[in-house]
VEXDREN-2710 file (C-alpha; in Angstrom, 1 decimal):
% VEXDREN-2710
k/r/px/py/pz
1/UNK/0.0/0.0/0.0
2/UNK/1.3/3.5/-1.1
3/UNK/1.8/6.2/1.6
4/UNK/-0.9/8.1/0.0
5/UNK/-3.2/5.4/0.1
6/UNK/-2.5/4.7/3.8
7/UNK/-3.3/8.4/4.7
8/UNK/-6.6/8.4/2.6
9/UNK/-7.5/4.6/4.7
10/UNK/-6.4/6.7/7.8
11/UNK/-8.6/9.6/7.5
12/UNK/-11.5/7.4/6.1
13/UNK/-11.0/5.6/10.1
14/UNK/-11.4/9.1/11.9
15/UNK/-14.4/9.9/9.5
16/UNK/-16.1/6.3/10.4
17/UNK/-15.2/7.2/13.7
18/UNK/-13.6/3.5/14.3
19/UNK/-9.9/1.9/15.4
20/UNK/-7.8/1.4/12.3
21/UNK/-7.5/-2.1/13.4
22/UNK/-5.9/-3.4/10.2
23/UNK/-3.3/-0.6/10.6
24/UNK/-2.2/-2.0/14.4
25/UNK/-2.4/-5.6/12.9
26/UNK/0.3/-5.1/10.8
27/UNK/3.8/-5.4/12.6
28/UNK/5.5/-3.0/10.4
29/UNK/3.3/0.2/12.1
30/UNK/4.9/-0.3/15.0
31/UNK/8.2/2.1/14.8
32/UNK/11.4/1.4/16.3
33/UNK/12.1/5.1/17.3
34/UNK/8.6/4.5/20.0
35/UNK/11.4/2.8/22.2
36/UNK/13.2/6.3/22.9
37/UNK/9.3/7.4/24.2
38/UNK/9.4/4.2/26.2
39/UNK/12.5/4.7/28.1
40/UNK/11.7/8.6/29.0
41/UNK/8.0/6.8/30.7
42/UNK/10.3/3.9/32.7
43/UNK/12.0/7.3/34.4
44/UNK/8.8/8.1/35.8
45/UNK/7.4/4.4/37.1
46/UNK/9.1/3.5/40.5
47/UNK/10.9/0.0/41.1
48/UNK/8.9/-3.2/42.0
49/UNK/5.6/-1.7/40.9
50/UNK/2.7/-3.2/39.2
51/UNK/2.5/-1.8/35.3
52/UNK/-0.4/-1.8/32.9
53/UNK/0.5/-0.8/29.9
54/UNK/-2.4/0.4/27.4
55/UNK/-1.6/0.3/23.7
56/UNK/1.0/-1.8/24.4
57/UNK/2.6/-2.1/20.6
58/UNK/6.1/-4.0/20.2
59/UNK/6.0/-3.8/24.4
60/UNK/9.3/-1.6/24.5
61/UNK/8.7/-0.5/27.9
62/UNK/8.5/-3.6/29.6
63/UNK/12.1/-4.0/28.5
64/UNK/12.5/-0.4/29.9
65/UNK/11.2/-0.5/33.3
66/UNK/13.4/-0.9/36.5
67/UNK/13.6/-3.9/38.8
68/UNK/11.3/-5.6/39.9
69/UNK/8.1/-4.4/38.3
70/UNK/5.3/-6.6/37.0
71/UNK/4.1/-6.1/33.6
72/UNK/0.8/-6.1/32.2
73/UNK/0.2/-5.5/28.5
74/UNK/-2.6/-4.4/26.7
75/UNK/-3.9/-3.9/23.0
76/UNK/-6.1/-4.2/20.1
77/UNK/-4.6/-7.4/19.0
78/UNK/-3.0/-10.0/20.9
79/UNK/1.0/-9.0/21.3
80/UNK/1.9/-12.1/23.6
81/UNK/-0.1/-14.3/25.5
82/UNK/-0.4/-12.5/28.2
83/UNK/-2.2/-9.4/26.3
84/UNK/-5.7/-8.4/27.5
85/UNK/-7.3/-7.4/24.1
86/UNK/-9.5/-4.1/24.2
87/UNK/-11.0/-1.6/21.6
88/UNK/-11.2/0.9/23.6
89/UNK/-12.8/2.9/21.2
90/UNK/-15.9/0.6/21.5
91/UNK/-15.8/1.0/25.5
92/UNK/-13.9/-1.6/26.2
93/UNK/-11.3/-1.7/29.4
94/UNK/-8.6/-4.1/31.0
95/UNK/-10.0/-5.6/34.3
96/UNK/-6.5/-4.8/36.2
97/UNK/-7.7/-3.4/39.8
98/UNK/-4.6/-4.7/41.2
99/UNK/-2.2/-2.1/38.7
100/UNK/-0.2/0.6/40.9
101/UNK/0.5/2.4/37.3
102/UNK/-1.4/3.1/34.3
103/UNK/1.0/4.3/31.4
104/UNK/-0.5/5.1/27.7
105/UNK/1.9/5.9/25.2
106/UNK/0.9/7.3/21.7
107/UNK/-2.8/5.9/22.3
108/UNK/-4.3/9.4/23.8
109/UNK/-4.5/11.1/20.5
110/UNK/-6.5/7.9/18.5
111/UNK/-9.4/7.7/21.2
112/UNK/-12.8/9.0/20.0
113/UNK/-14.0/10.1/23.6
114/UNK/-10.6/10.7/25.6
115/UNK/-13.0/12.0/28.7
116/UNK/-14.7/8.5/29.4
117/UNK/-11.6/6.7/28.5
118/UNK/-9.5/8.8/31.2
119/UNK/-12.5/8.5/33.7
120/UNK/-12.2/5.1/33.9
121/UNK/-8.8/5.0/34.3
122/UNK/-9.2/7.8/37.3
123/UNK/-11.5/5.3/38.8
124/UNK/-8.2/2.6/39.3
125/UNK/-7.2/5.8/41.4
126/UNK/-3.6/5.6/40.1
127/UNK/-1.2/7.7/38.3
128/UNK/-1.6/7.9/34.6
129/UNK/2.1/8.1/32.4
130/UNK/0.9/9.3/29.1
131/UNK/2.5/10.4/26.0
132/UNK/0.6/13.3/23.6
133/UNK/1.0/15.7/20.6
134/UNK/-0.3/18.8/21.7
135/UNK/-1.5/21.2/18.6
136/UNK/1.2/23.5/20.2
137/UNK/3.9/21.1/18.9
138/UNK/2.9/21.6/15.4
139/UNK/-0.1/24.1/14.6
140/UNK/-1.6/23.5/11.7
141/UNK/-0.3/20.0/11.2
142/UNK/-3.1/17.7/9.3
143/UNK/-3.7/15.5/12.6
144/UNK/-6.7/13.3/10.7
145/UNK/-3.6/12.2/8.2
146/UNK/-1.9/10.5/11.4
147/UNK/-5.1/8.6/12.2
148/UNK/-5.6/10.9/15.3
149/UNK/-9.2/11.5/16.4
150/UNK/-8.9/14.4/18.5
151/UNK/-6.6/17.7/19.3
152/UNK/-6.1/19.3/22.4
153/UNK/-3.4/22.4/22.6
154/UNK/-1.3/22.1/26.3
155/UNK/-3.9/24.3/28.1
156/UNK/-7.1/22.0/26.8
157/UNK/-5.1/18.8/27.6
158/UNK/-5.1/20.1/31.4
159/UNK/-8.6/21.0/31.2
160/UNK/-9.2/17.7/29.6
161/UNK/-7.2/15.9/32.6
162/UNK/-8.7/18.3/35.2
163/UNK/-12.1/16.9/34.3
164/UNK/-11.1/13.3/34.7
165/UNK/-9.6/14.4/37.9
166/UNK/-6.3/14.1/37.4
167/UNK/-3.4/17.0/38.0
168/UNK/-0.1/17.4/36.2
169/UNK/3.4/16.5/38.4
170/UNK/5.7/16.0/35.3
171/UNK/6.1/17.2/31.8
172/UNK/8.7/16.4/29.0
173/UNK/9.7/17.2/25.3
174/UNK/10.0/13.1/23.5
175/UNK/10.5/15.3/20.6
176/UNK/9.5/18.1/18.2
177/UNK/6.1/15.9/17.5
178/UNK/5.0/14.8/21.2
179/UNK/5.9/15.5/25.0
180/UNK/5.1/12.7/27.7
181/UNK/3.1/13.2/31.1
182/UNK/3.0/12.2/34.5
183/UNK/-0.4/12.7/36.0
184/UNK/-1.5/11.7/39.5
185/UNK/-5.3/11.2/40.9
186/UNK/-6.3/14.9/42.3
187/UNK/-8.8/14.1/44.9
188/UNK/-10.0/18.0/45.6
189/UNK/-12.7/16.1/47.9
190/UNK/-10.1/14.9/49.8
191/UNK/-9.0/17.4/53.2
192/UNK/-5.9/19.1/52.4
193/UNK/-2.6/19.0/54.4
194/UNK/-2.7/20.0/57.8
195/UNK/-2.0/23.5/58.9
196/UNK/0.4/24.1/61.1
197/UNK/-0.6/26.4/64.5
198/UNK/0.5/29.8/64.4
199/UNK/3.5/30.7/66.3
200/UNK/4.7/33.7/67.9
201/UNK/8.4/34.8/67.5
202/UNK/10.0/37.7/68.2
203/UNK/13.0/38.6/66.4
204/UNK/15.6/41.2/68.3
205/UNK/17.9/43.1/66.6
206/UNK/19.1/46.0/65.1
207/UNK/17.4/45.4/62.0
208/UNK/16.3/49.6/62.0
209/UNK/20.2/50.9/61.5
210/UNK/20.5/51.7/57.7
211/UNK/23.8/49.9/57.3
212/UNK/24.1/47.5/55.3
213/UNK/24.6/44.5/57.5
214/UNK/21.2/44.9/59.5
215/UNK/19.3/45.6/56.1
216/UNK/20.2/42.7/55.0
217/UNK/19.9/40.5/58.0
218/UNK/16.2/41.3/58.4
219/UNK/15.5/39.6/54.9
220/UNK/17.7/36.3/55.4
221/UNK/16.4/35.9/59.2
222/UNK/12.6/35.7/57.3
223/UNK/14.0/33.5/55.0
224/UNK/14.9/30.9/57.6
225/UNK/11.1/31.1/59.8
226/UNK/8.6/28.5/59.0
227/UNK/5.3/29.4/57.7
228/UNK/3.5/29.2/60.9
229/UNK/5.3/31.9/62.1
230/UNK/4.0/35.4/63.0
231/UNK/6.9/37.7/63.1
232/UNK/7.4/40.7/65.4
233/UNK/10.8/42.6/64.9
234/UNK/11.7/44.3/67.6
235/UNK/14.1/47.4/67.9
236/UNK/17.4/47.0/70.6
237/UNK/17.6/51.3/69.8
238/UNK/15.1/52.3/70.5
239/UNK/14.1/49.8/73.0
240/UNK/10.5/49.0/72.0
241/UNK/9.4/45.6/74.0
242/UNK/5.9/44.0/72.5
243/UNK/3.8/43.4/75.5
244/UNK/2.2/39.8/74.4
245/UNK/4.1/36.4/75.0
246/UNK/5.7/34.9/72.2
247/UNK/6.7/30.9/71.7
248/UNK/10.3/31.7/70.4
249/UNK/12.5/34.6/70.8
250/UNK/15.8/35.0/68.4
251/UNK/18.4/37.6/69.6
252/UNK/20.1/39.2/66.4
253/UNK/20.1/38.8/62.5
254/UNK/23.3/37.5/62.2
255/UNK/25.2/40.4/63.1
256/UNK/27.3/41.7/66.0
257/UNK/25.4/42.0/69.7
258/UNK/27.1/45.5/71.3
259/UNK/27.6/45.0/75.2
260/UNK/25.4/48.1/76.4
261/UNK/22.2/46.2/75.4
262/UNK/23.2/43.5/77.4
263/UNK/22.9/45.0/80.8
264/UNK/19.2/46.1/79.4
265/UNK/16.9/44.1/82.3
266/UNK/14.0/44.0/79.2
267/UNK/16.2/41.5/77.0
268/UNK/16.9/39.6/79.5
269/UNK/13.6/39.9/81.1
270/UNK/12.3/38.8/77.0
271/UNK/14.7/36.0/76.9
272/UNK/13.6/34.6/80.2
273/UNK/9.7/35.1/78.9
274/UNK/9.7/33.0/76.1
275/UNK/9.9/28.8/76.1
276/UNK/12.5/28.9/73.6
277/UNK/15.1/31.6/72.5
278/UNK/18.2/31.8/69.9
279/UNK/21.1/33.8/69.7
280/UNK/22.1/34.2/66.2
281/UNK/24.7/37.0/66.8
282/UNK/28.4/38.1/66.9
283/UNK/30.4/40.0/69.3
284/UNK/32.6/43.4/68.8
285/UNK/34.6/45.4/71.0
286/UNK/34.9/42.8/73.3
287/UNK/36.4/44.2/76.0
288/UNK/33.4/46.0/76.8
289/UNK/32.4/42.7/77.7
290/UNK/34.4/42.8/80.6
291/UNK/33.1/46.1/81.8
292/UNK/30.8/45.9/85.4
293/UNK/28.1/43.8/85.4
294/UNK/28.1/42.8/81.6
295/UNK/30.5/39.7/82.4
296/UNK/27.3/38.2/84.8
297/UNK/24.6/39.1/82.4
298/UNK/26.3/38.1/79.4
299/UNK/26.6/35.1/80.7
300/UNK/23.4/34.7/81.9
301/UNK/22.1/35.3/78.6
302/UNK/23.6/32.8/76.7
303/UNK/22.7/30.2/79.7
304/UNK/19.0/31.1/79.2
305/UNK/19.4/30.6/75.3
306/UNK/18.3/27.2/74.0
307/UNK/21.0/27.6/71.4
308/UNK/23.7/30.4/70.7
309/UNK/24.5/30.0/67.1
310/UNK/27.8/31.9/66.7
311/UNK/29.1/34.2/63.8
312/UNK/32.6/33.7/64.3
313/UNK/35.1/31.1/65.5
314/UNK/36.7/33.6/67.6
315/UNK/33.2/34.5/69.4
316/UNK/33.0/30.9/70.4
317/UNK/36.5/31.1/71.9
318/UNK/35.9/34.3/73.7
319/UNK/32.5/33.3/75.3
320/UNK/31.1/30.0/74.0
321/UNK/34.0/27.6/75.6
322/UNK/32.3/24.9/78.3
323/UNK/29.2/25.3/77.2
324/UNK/26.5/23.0/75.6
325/UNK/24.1/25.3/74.2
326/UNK/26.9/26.7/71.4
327/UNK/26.9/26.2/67.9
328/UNK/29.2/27.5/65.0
329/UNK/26.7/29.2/62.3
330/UNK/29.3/31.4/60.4
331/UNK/28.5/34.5/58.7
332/UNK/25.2/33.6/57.5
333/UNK/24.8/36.9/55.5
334/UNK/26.9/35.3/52.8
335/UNK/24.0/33.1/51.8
336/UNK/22.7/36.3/49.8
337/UNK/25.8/36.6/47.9
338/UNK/26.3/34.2/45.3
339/UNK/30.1/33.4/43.7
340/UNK/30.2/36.0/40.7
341/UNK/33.0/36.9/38.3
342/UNK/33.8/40.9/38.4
343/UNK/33.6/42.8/34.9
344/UNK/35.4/46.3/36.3
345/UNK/38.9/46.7/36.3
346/UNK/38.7/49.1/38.8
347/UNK/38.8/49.5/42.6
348/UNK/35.6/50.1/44.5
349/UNK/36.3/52.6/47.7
350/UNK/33.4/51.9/50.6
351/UNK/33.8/54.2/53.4
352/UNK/32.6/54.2/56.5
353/UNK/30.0/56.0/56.4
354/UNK/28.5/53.9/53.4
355/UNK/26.3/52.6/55.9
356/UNK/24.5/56.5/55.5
357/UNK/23.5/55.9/52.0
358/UNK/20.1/54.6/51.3
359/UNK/20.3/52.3/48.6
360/UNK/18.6/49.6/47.4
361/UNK/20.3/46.0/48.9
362/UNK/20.1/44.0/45.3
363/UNK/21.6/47.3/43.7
364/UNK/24.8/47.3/46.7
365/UNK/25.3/44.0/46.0
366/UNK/25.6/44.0/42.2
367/UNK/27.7/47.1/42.5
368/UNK/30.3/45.3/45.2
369/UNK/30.2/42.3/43.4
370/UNK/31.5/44.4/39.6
371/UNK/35.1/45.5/40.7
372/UNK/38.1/43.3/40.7
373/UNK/39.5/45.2/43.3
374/UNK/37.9/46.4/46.6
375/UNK/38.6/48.5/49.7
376/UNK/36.5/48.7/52.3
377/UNK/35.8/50.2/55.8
378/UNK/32.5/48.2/56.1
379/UNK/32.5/44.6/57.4
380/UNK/29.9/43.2/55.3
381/UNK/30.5/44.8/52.3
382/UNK/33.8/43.0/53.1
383/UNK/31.9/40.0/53.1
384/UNK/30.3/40.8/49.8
385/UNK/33.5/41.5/48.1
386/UNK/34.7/38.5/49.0
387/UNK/33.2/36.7/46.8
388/UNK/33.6/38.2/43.8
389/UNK/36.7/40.4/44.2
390/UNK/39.8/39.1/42.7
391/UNK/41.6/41.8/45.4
392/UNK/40.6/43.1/49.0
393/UNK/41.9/45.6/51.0
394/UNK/40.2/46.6/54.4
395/UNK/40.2/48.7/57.4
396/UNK/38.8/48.0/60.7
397/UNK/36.2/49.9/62.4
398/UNK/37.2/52.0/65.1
399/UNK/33.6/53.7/66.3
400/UNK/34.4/53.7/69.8
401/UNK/37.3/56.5/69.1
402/UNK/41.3/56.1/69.4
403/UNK/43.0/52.6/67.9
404/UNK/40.3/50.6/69.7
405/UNK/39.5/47.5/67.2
406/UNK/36.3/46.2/66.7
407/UNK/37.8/42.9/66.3
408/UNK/35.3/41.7/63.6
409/UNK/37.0/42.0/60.4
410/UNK/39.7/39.7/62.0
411/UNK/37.3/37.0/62.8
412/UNK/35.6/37.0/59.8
413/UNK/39.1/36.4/57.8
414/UNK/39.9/33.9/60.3
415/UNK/36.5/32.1/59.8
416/UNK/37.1/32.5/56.2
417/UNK/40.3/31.8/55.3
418/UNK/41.8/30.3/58.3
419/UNK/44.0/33.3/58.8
420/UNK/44.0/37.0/58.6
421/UNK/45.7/40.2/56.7
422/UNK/47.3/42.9/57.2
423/UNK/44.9/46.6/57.4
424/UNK/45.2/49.0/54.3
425/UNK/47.2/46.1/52.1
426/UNK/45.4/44.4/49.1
427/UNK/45.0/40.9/49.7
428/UNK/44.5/37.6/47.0
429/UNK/41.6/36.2/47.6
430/UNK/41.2/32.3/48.0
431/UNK/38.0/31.5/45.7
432/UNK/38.3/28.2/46.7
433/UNK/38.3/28.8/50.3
434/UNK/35.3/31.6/50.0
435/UNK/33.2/28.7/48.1
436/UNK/33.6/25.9/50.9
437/UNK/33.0/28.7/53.4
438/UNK/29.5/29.4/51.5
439/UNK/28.8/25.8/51.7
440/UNK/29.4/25.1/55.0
441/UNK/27.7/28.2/56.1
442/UNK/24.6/27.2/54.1
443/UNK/24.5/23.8/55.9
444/UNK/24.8/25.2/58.9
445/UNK/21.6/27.3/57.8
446/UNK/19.7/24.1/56.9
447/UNK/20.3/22.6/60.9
448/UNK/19.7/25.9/61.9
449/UNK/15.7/26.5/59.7
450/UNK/15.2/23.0/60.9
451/UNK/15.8/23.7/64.7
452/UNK/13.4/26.4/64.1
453/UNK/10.8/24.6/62.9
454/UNK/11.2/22.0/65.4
455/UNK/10.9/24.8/68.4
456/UNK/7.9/25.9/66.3
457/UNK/5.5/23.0/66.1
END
């Protein structure tokens, strides 16, 4: 039989509205390139599961499948012995309760009624692997000349599926022709998941100062709270204590906790209120820390915390040693800065008054991250710069007045790299070191999101 004549017996199927059985009888209309399709559907079937396979053809993806499943094949003609024979066109449809998979692949498109057909197979309530050519694919394309009975475009295939009660979880190009599904019972009868209690947290910090640094630790400290939880932020300057009880207070954003705050009787008094707290903070100037009664309330601060997740190495060896409660988070601020290649050949001067300078965060951080070169009286812009910079030169802040160090640009080196540098002397930076720092930091995140949740249930 001549092509053409195969196309005109093709059409003259759709028009009678009846399976070209004669076409499916004939070995030869089964095309070796369907095995490619079959492979792509065995990545979606999970091992040691139960298979029916509708318009099963030369049965490719039996041969596909991982361990352990059981196949059952089915068709218009008999393919092997074990074929259940269906026209499924006439309303016919494999008794296989038992399947925990239904897959059809290039069958959708030759059905008559595709609603009843994928009704019954909603009724197995299991998912559905399906191949189809969506009129997207090819607009215009003569569809009767295939033998295909019916055309959906993408968003009428989902409204097709929706009906029989089935919602999409995968999608995939086979080819320029035909993409292949994954669609899994939608029960919208069925209650949905269970929503967790709301939670009270207050988060204590600094987060009003227009530096940098306390911008941007008010967005990454709301990255890491659950969904359940209903946020209040309060000030440490002004002092502005929320009168109701909360289930979890956290003490900082990640950046460094002065010592006059510390002999405040509210935090404490805040700490002490609450079930649960967190310190997620840093320390600066730490001989303040040593000052009158600081030394005692410090330490009775991070006694009441359930956990102190440190900023720095050198924070834990100044005030976390002998204690249980003490965890190593590292500069989580980093987390916002991906690794990014400079494009200016330039040096960028921050000063220290950059913190003044009201700009947006995502437009501070693409400007950092452009020079190869950077010099910078700001610790987190330091921290920016690192990783992106090729070159860094810093110099430490001295707010309190005379050659008094705040201490912090050394730990941060030292949690970085391992070591520190010289002030006012361009250092090399260590990529490599910079990216394990980012991905330890980031696990340390992950224990940390998860702590919270916990706290938060």
């Amino acid at each position: 039989m001549s092509e053409n004549d195969d196309i005109a017996r093709r059409k003259a199927r759709v028009a009678a509205r009846e399976t070209d059985a004669e076409r499916w009888s004939r070995r030869e209309s089964l095309e070796p390139q369907w095995g490619y399709r079959a492979g792509l559907a065995a990545q979606l079937i999970a091992a040691h599961t139960r298979v029916l396979d509708i318009g099963c053809g030369a049965m490719d993806l039996e041969r596909a499948l991982p361990e352990g499943c059981a196949y059952q094949p089915c068709d218009l003609v008999a393919r092997d012995e074990r074929t259940i024979v269906c026209d499924l066109n006439r309303g016919e449809f494999p008794d296989a309760q038992d399947a925990d998979v239904v897959t059809m692949l290039g069958v959708l498109e030759y059905i008559l009624e595709p609603l009843d057909l994928l009704m019954k197979i909603r009724a197995l309530n299991r998912p559905l692997v399906c191949s189809y050519s969506i009129t997207d694919r090819r607009p215009g394309m003569d569809r009767a000349s295939q033998g295909w009975m019916n055309s959906f475009d993408f968003g009428g295939l989902q409204t097709l599926m929706a009906q029989a009660g089935f919602r999409l979880r995968h999608r995939q190009e086979v080819d320029n022709l035909q993409d292949i599904f994954k669609w899994v019972p939608d029960d919208k009868a069925a209650p949905g998941p269970r929503l967790a209690a709301a939670r009270t947290v207050a988060v204590v910090s600094y987060f009003n100062d227009p530096n940098f640094g306390d911008r941007l630790g008010y967005h990454v400290i709301n990255g890491l709270l659950p969904a359940n939880a209903v946020v209040s932020h309060v000030t440490i300057n002004p002092w502005n204590p929320p009168p109701e009880p909360f289930d979890l207070v956290i003490v900082g954003i990640g950046n460094s906790l002065n010592a006059p705050p510390i002999a405040r009787p509210g935090l404490r008094e805040l700490v002490e209120s609450a079930p649960h707290s967190l310190g997620i903070f840093g320390t600066q100037y730490r001989h303040q820390y040593a000052d009158g009664d600081v030394p005692r309330l410090f330490d009775g601060l991070l006694s009441n915390l359930t956990t102190w997740w440190a900023r720095y190495e050198e924070d834990i060896n100044a005030f976390g040693r002998g204690r249980s409660n003490v965890r190593h988070l590292g500069d989580f601020l980093i987390s916002a800065f991906p690794m990014a290649t400079p494009t200016l050949d330039r040096n960028l001067v921050i000063p220290a008054d950059f913190r003044h300078k009201p700009l947006p965060l995502d437009r501070v951080i693409q400007q950092i991250q452009s020079y190869r070169r950077v010099t910078t009286a700001r610790l987190h812009t330091m921290l920016c710069a690192l990783t992106s910079a090729e070159q860094i030169s810093y110099q430490e802040q001295r707010e309190l007045g005379g050659q008094t160090l705040s201490g912090k640009f050394r730990s941060q080196l030292y949690d970085v790299f391992g070591r520190t540098y010289p002030e006012n002397a361009f250092f090399d930076v260590d990529r490599d070191a910079v990216l394990a720092y980012k991905c330890k930091v980031e696990a340390n995140m992950e224990a940390l999101r998860a702590q919270i949740a916990q706290l938060l249930r």
